[in-house]
C-alpha positions, 0 to 999 in steps of 0.5 A: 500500500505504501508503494502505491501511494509513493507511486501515486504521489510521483504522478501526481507531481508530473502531472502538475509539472507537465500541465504548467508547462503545456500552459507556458509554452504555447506558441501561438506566434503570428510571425515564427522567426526562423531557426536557421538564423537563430544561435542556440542556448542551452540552460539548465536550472536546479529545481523541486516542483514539488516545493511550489517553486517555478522559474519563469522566462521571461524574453522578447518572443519576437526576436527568441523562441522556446524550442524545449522545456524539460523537468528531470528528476533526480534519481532515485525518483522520491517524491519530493526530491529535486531535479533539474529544468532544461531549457533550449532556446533558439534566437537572436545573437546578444538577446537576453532571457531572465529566469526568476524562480518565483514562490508559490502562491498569489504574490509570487515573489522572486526567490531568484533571478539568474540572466543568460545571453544568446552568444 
């Protein structure tokens, strides 16, 4: 029974990471910008969905494009343990994208705050 609520528990927390993601990353942009030209950034952040805690990018989706968002737990998979979120990026040389790890919550305060370049 204990397995099964561990299971259960693990489940729950990738549904909830997958559903933020699938309400953050829609693209619905009328003038996609074209991969070719584009420089790629790679990010990696360490995180723990289950705390409530997110990073939110925030970035000019005219001139960058958020190709992959990926949450990677750490292994052994336990419930409440961290991971990693990865982040691909394709845009414009010299743009910048701010990641803020905001508290849960309606305030949503910024814990952290970590700045990136397109190179």
């Amino acid at each position: 029974m204990k397995k099964f609520a561990v299971l259960f528990a693990t489940i729950i927390c990738f549904a909830m990471i997958s559903g933020s993601f699938a309400a953050t990353n829609q693209n619905t942009d009328k003038n996609p910008v074209t991969i070719l030209t584009m420089h790629k950034l790679g990010v990696v952040l360490p995180s723990n969905p289950s705390t409530g805690y997110h990073w939110v990018a925030v970035y000019n989706h005219d001139r960058v494009k958020l190709v992959s968002a990926k949450y990677l737990p750490d292994l052994p998979i336990i419930c409440g343990s961290g991971g990693q979120n990865r982040y691909v990026f394709y845009g414009l040389k010299g743009e910048k994208i701010v990641f803020k790890y905001v508290e849960p919550g309606i305030n949503g305060k910024v814990a952290k705050t970590c700045i990136y370049y397109i190179k």
